[in-house]
Residue frames relative to the residue before (quaternion, step in Angstrom):
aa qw qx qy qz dx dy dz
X 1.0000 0.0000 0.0000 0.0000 0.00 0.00 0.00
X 0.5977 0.6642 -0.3202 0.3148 3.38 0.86 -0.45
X 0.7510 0.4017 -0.2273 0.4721 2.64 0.79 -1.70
X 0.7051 0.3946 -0.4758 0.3475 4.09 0.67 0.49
X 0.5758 0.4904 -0.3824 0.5308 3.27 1.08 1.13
X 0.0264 -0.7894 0.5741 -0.2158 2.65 -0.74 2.19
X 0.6549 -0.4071 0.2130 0.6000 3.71 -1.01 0.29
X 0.6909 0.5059 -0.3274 0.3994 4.05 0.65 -0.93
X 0.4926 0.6816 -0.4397 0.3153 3.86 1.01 -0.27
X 0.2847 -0.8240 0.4889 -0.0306 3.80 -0.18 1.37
X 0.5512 0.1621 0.0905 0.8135 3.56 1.67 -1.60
X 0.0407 0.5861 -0.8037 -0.0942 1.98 -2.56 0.58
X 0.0609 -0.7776 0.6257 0.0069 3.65 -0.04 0.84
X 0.2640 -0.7013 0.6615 -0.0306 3.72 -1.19 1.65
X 0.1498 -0.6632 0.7188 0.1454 3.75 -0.97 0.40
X 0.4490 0.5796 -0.6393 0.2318 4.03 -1.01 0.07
X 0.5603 -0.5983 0.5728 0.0018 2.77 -1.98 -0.47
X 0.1519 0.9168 -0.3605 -0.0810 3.63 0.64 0.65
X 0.5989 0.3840 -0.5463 0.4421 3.52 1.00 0.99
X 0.5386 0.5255 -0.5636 0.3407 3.75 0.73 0.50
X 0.8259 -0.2644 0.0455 0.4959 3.96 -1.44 0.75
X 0.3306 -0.6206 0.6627 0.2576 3.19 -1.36 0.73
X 0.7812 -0.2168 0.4589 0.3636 3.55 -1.91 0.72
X 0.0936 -0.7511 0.6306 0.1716 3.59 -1.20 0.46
X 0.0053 -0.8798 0.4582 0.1266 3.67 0.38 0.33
X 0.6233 -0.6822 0.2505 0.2885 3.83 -0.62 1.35
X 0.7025 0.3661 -0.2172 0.5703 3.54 1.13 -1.16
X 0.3881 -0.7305 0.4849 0.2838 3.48 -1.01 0.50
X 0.3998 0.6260 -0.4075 0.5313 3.91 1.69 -0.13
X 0.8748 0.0618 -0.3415 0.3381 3.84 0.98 0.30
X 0.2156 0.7903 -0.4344 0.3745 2.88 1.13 1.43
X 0.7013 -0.3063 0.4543 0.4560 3.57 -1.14 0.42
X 0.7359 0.5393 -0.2439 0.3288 3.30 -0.31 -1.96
X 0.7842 0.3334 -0.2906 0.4353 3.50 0.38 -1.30
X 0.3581 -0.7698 0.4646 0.2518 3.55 0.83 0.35
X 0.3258 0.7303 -0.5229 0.2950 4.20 0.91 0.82
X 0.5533 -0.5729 0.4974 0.3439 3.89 1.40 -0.30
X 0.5954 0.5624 -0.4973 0.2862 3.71 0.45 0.07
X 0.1483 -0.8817 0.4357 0.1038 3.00 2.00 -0.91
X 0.0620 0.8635 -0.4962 0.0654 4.26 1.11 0.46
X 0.5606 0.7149 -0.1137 0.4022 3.00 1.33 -1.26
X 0.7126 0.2458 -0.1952 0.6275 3.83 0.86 -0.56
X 0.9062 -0.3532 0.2315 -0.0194 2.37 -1.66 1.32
X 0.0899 -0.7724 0.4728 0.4144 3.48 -0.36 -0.50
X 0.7985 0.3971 -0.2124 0.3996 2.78 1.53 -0.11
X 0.2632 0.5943 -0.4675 0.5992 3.36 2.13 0.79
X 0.5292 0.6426 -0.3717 0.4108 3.81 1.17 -1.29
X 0.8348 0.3197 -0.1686 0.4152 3.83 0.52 -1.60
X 0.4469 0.7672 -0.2210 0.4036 3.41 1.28 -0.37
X 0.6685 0.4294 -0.1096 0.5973 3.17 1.12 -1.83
X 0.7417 0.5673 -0.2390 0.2663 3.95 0.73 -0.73
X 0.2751 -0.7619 0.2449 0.5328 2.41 2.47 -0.59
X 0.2932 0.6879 -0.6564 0.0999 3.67 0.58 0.43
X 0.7112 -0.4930 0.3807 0.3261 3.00 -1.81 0.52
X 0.0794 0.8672 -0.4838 0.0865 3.36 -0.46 0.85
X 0.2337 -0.7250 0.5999 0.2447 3.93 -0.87 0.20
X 0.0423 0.6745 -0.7162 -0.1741 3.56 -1.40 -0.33
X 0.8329 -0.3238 0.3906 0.2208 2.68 -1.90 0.64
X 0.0384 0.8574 -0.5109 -0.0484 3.41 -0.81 0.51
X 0.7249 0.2298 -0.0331 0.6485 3.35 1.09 -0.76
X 0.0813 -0.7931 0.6028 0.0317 3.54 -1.13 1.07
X 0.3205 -0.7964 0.5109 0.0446 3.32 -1.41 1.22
X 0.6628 0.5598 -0.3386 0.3643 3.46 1.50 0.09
X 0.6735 0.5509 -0.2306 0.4356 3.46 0.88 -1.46
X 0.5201 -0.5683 0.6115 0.1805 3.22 -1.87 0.28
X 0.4822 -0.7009 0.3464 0.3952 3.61 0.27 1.68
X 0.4978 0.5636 -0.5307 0.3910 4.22 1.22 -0.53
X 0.8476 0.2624 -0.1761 0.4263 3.61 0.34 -1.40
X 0.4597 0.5921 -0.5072 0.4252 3.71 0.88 0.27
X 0.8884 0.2476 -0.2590 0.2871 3.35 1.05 -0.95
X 0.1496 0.6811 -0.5877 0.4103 3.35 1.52 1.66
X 0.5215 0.6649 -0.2711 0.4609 3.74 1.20 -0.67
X 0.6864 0.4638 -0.2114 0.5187 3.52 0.20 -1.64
X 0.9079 0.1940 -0.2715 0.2537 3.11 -0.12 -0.80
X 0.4893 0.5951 -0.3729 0.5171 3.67 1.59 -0.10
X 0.9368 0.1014 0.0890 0.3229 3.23 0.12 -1.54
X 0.7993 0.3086 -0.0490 0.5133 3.52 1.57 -0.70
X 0.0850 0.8326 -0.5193 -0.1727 3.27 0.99 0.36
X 0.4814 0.6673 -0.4044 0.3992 3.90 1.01 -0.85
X 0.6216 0.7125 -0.2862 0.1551 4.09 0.73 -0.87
X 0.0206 0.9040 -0.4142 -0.1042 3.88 0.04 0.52
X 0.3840 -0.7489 0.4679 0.2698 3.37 -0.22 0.19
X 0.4314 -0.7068 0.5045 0.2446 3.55 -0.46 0.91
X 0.6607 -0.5551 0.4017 0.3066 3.52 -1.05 0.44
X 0.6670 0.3971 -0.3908 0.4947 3.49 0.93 -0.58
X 0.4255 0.5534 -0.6240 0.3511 4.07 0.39 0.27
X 0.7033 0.4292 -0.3937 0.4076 3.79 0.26 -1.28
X 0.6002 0.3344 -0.4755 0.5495 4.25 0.77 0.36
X 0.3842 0.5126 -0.6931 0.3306 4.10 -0.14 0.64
X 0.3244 -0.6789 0.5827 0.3073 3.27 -1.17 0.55
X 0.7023 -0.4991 0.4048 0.3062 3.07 -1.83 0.15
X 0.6264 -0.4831 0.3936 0.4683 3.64 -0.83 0.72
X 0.3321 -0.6283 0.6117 0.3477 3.42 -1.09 0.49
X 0.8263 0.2530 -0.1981 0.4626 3.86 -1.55 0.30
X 0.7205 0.4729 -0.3086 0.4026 4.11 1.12 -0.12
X 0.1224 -0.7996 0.4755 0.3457 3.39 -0.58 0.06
X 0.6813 0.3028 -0.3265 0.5809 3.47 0.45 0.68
X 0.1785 -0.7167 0.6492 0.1818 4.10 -1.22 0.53
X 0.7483 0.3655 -0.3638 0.4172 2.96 0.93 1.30
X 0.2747 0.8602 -0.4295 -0.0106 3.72 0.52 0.63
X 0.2943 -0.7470 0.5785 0.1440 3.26 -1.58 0.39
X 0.0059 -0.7212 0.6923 0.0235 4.12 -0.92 0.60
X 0.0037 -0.4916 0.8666 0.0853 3.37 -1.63 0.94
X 0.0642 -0.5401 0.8333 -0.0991 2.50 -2.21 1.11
X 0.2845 -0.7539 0.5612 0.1892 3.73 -1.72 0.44
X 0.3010 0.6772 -0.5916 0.3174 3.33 1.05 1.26
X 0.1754 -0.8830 0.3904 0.1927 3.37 -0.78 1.31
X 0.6697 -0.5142 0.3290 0.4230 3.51 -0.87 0.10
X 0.3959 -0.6554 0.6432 0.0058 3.49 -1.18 0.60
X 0.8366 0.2900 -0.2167 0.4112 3.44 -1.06 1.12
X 0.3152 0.7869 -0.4150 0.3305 4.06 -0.33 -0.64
X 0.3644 0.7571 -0.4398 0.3172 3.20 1.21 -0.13
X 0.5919 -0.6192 0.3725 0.3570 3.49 -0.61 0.10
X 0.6021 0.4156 -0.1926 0.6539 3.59 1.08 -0.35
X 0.8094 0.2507 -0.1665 0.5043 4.13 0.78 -0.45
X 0.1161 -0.8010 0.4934 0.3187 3.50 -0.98 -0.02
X 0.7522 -0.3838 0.1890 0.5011 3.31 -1.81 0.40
X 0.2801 -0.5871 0.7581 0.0457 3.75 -1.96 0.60
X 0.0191 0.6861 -0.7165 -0.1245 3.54 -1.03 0.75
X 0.1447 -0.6944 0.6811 0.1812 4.04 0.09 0.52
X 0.6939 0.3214 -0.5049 0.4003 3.99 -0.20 0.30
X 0.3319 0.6373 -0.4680 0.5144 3.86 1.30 -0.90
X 0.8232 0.4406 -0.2308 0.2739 2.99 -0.31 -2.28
X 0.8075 0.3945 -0.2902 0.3287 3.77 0.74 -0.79
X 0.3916 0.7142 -0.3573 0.4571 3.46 2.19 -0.54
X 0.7464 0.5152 -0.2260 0.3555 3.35 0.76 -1.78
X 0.5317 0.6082 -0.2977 0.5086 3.62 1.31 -1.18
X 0.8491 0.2904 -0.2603 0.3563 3.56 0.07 -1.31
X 0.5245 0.6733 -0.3515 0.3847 3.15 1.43 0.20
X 0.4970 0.6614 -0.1427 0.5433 3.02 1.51 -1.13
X 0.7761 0.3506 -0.1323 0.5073 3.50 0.28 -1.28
X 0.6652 0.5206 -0.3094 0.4368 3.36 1.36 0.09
X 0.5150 0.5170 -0.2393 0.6405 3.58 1.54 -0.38
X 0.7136 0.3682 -0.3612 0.4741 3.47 0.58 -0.20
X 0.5566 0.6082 -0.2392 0.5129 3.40 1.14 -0.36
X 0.7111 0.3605 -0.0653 0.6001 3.12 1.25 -0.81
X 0.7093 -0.4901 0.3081 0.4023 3.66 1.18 0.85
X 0.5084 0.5078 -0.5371 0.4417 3.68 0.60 0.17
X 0.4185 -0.6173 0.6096 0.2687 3.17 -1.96 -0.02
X 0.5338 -0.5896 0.4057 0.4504 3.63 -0.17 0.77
X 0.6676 0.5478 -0.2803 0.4192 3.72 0.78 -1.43
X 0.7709 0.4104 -0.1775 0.4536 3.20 0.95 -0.25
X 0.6543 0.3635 -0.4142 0.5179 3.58 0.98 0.56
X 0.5088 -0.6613 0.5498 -0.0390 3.12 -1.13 1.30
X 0.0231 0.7189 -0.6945 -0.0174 3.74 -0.93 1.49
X 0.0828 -0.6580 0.6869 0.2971 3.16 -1.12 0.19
X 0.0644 0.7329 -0.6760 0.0411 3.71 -1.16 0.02
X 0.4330 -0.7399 0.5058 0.0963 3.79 -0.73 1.62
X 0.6996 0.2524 -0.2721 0.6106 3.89 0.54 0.02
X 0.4717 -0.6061 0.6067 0.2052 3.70 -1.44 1.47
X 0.5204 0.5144 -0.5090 0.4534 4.15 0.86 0.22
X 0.5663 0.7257 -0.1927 0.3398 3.01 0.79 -1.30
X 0.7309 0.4255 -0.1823 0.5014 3.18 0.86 -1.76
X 0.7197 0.5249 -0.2462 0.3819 3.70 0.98 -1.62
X 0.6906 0.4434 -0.3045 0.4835 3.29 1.11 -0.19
X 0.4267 0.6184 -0.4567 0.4764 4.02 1.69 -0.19
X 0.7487 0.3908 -0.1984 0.4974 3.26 0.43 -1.89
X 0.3847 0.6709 -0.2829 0.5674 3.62 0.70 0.21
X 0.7798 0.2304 -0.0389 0.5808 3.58 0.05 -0.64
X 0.6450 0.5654 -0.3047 0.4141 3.42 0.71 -1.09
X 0.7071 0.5360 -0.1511 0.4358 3.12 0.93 -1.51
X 0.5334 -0.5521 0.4630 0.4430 3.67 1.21 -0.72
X 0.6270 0.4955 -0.4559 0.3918 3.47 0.59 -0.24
X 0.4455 -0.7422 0.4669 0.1806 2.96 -1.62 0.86
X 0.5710 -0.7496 0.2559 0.2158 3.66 -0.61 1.82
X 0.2605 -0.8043 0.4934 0.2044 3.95 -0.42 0.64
C-alpha cells in the first residue's frame, strides 16, 4: 500500500474487511495478548476502523442464499440484507438442503509448531462431496472449499487431484 502513495495521491480507497480473521503472527511478544504494543494481530483494516477513519460497509448482499447469509447476520453483521435477487438462485442440484452441517469426533492430527492441523476424515467427507457436485453437473472449477488450516487445504487439493494422501 505504500508504495501507491506518492506526493500526487489525492484518494485512497481500501476494499477488506475488518471482522474477518485477524493476522496470525508467530511470536506471541507481538500479539495483542502480550500487551508490548506491536499488536501484529490486527488488521490493517480492524487497525483503521478502530481510529475511526471514514469508512463504509457493506450492507446488502447479492450472492448468498438468504440460508447461508443468515450464518452472517447473526455472528457478525447484524446490519446485512439480502437483495431480492438471492430468493431466485436455484437449489443445489443432487442436495436437499444448500446448506449442510456434520459433527463427527475424528480428531485432527498435526499442529505442531512447524505444521498445521489435518483432519484426514474432513479431508475425505469434503472430497466425496466435491466429486459429488460434479457428478451432478457442476464444474469442478467452479465449486468452492473453504477450509481454515493450509494442511487442510494441501491435503483437499491432494485428493482432489487423485493423488494419494500421506
Amino acid at each position: 500500500m505504500l508504495s501507491a502513495l506518492t506526493d500526487r495521491t489525492q484518494s485512497l480507497i481500501l476494499i477488506g474487511d475488518h471482522l474477518q480473521l485477524r493476522p496470525k503472527p508467530a511470536e506471541y511478544d507481538l500479539s495483542v495478548e502480550s500487551g508490548r504494543g506491536y499488536d501484529l494481530d490486527v488488521s490493517l483494516f480492524e487497525r483503521l476502523v478502530m481510529s475511526r477513519a471514514p469508512s463504509v460497509m457493506l450492507l446488502e448482499q447479492r450472492r448468498m442464499q438468504p440460508r447461508i447469509s443468515s450464518l452472517l447476520r447473526y455472528t457478525l453483521y447484524p446490519l446485512l440484507v439480502d437483495h431480492p435477487s438471492v430468493e431466485q438462485h436455484p437449489p443445489l442440484r443432487g442436495f436437499a438442503e444448500s446448506l449442510l452441517f456434520f459433527d463427527h469426533d475424528h480428531p485432527e492430527v498435526g499442529a505442531s509448531e512447524s505444521t498445521s492441523k489435518v483432519n484426514r476424515f474432513e479431508v475425505e467427507m469434503v472430497t466425496a462431496i466435491v466429486e459429488y457436485a460434479v457428478r451432478n453437473g457442476y464444474q469442478g472449477s467452479r465449486v468452492a472449499v473453504l477450509t481454515p488450516y493450509l494442511g487442510q487445504l494441501r491435503h483437499i487439493r491432494l485428493a482432489l487431484s487423485g493423488h494419494k494422501m500421506t
